[in-house]
C-alpha positions as CSV (number, residue, x, y, z in Angstrom):
1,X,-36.7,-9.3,6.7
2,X,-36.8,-11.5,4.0
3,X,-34.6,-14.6,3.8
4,X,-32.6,-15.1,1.1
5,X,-32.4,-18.2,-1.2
6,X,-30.1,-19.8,-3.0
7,X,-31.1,-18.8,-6.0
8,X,-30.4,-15.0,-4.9
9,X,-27.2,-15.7,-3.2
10,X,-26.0,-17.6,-6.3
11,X,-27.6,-14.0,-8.5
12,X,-25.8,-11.8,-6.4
13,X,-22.8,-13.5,-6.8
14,X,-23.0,-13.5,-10.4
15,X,-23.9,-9.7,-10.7
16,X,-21.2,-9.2,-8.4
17,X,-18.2,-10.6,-9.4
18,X,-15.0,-9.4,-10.8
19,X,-16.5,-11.7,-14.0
20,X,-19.4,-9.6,-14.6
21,X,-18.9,-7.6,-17.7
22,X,-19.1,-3.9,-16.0
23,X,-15.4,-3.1,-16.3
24,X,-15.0,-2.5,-12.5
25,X,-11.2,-3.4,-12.8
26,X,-10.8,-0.3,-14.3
27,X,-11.2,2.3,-11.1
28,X,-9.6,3.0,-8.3
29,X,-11.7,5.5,-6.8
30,X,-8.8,7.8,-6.6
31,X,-6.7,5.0,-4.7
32,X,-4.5,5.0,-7.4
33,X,-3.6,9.1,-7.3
34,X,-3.0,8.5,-3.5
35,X,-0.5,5.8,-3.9
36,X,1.3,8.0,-6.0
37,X,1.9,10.7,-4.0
38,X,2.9,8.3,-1.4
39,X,-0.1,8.4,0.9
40,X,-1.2,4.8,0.7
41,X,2.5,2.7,0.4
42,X,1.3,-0.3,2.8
43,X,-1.3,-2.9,4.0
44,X,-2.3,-0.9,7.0
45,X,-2.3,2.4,5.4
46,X,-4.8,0.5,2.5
47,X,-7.0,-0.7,5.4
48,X,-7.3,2.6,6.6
49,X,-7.9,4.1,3.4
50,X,-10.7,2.1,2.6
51,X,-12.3,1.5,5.6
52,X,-12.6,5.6,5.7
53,X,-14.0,5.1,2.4
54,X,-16.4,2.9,2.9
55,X,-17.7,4.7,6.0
56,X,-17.2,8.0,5.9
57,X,-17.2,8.4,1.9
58,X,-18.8,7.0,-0.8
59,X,-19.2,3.4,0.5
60,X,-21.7,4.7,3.2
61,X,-23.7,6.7,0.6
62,X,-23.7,4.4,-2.3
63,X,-25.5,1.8,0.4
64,X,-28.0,4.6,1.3
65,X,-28.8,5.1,-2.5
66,X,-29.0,1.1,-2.8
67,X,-31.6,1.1,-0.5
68,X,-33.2,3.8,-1.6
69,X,-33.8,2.5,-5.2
70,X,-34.8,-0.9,-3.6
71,X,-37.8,0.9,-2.0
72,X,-38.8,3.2,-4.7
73,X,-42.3,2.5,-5.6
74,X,-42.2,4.5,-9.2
75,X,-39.9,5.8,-11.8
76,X,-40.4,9.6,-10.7
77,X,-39.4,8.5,-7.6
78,X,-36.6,6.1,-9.2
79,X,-35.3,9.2,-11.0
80,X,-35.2,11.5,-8.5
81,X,-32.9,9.2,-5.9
82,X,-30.6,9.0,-9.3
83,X,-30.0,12.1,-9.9
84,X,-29.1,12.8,-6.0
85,X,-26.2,9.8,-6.2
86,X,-25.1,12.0,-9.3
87,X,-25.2,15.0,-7.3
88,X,-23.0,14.0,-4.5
89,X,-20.3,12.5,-6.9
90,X,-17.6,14.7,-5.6
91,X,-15.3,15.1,-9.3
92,X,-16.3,14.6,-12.7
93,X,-14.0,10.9,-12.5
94,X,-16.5,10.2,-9.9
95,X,-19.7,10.8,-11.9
96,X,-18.1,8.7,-15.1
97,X,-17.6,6.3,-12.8
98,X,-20.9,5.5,-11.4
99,X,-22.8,6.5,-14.9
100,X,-20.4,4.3,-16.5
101,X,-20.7,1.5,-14.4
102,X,-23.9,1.5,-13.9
103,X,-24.7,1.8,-17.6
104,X,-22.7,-1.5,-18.5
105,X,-24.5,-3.6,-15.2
106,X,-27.8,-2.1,-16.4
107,X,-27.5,-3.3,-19.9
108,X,-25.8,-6.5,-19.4
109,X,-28.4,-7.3,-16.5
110,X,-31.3,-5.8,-18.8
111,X,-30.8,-8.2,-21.6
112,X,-30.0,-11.5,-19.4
113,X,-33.0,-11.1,-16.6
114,X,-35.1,-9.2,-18.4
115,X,-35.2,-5.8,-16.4
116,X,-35.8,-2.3,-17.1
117,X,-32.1,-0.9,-15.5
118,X,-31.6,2.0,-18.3
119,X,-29.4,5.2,-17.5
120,X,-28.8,4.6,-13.5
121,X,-26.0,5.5,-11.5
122,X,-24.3,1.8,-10.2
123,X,-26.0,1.7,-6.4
124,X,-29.2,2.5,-8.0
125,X,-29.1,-0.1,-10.4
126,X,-28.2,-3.0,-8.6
127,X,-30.7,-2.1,-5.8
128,X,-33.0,-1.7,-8.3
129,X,-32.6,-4.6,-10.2
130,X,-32.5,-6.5,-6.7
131,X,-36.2,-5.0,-6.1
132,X,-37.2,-6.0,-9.5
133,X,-35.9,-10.2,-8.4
134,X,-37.0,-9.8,-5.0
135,X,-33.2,-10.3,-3.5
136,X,-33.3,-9.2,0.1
137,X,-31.4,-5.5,0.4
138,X,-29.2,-6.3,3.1
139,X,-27.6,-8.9,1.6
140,X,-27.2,-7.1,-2.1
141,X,-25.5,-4.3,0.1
142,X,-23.4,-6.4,2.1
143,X,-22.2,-8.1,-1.2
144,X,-21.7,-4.5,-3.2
145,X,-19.8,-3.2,-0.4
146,X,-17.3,-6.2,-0.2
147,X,-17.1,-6.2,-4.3
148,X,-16.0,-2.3,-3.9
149,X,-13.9,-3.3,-1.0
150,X,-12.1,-6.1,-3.3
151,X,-11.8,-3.6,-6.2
152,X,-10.1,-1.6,-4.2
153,X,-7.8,-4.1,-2.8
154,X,-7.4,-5.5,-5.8
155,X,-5.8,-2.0,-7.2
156,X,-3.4,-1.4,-4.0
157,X,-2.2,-4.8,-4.8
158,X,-0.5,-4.0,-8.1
159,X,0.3,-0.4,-7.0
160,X,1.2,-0.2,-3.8
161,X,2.2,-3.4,-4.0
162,X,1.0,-5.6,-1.8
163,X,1.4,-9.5,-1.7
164,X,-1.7,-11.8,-2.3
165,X,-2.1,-13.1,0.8
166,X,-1.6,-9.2,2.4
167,X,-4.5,-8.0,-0.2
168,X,-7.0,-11.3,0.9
169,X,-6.2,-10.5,4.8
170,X,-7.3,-7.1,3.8
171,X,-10.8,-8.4,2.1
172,X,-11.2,-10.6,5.2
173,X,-10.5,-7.4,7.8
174,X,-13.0,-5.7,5.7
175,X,-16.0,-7.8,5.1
176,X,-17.6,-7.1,9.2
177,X,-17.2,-3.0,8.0
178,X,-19.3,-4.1,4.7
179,X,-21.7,-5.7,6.8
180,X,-22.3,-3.2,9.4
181,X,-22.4,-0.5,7.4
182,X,-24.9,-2.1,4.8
183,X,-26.9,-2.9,8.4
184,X,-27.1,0.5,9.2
185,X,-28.1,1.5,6.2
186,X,-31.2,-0.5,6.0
187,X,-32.9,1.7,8.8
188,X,-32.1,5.2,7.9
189,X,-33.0,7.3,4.6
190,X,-31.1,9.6,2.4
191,X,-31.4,12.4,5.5
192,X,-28.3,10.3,6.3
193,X,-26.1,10.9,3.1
194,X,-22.8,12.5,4.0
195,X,-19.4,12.3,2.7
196,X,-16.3,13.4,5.2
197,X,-13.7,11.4,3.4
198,X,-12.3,14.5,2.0
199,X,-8.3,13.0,1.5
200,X,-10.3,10.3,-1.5
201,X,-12.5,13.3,-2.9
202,X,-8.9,15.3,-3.8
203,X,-7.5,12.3,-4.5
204,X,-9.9,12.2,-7.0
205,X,-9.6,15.3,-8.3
206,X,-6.0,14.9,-8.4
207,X,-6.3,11.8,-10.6
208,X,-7.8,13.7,-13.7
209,X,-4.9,15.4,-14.5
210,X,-2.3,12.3,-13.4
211,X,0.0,12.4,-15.9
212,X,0.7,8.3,-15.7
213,X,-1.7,6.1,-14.8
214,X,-3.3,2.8,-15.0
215,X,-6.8,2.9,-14.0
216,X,-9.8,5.2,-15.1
217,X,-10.3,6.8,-12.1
């Protein structure tokens, strides 16, 4: 296993951060349809939410399509790991979000480092672009999972709501699941891919036709 440098801790954290021009503020995942219907109305009950998330639901998959891209060793290969994450998007919010997302960190990535990112889902791109700078893939997933984490923490804080120092014991409780899972994920293939966090994938579904909302998704 590679070790990482500085240089890709500090590139990491750049493509990673709330900063980063890919609009990530702007989803919820379908956190934001659960909170309104009174599912998630506390810190614990946002813990839990996520955590199932990020193991049992997309979290857990989007790290086994990360990998995935990072070991592709062509674009027909490349493409075909693509258009599985699309397939297992489980709503049409879903899909916009990963297209969308990974559209604006594939362009804004493209023209700064140089790299061929066009049209991929999120997890493919940043394990992609990762490949193409020779950042380590454990580390790239440990740092996508906790940005996902945060974004979601970051929405229950203005929804739910939750107090600052509430939403940053939540990141802390959550960075050792973003670790292990993006672990695990390093030494199993896309056999693996499952999704039995069924509560987010209504929620999700539910939050097309929300008739107030803030975020996208």
């Amino acid at each position: 296993m590679a070790t990482p440098t500085d240089t890709d801790i500090l590139t990491l954290t750049q493509w990673l951060s709330p900063a980063y021009p890919v609009g990530g503020f702007a989803y919820s995942h379908g956190l934001e349809a659960a909170i309104e219907a009174g599912t998630v109305v506390s810190a614990p009950d946002t813990n839990a939410w996520i955590a199932d998330v990020l193991e049992n639901g997309s979290g857990w998959n989007d790290a086994l399509f990360l990998a995935a891209a990072f070991s592709a060793e062509n674009a027909e290969e490349l493409s075909a790991i693509d258009a599985t994450a699309r397939a297992f998007c489980a709503s049409s919010e879903r899909l916009m979000e990963t297209k969308l997302l990974g559209q604006a960190f594939g362009s804004v990535t493209g023209d700064v480092w140089d790299l061929d990112l066009d049209q991929l889902t999120y997890p493919v791109a940043v394990g992609r672009a990762a490949r193409l700078k020779s950042i380590p893939p454990i580390l790239t997933a440990k740092l996508f999972l906790q940005a996902f984490a945060s974004n979601l923490v970051a929405c229950a804080t203005r929804l739910v709501p939750l107090g600052q120092t509430d939403g940053q014991k939540l990141i802390r409780d959550l960075t050792p699941v973003c670790g292990r899972i993006a672990e695990q994920a390093q030494h199993v293939g896309l056999e693996e891919l499952s999704s039995t966090a069924f509560l987010s994938d209504i929620t999700s579904m539910t939050h097309e036709t929300q008739y107030s909302r803030i975020f996208r998704t």
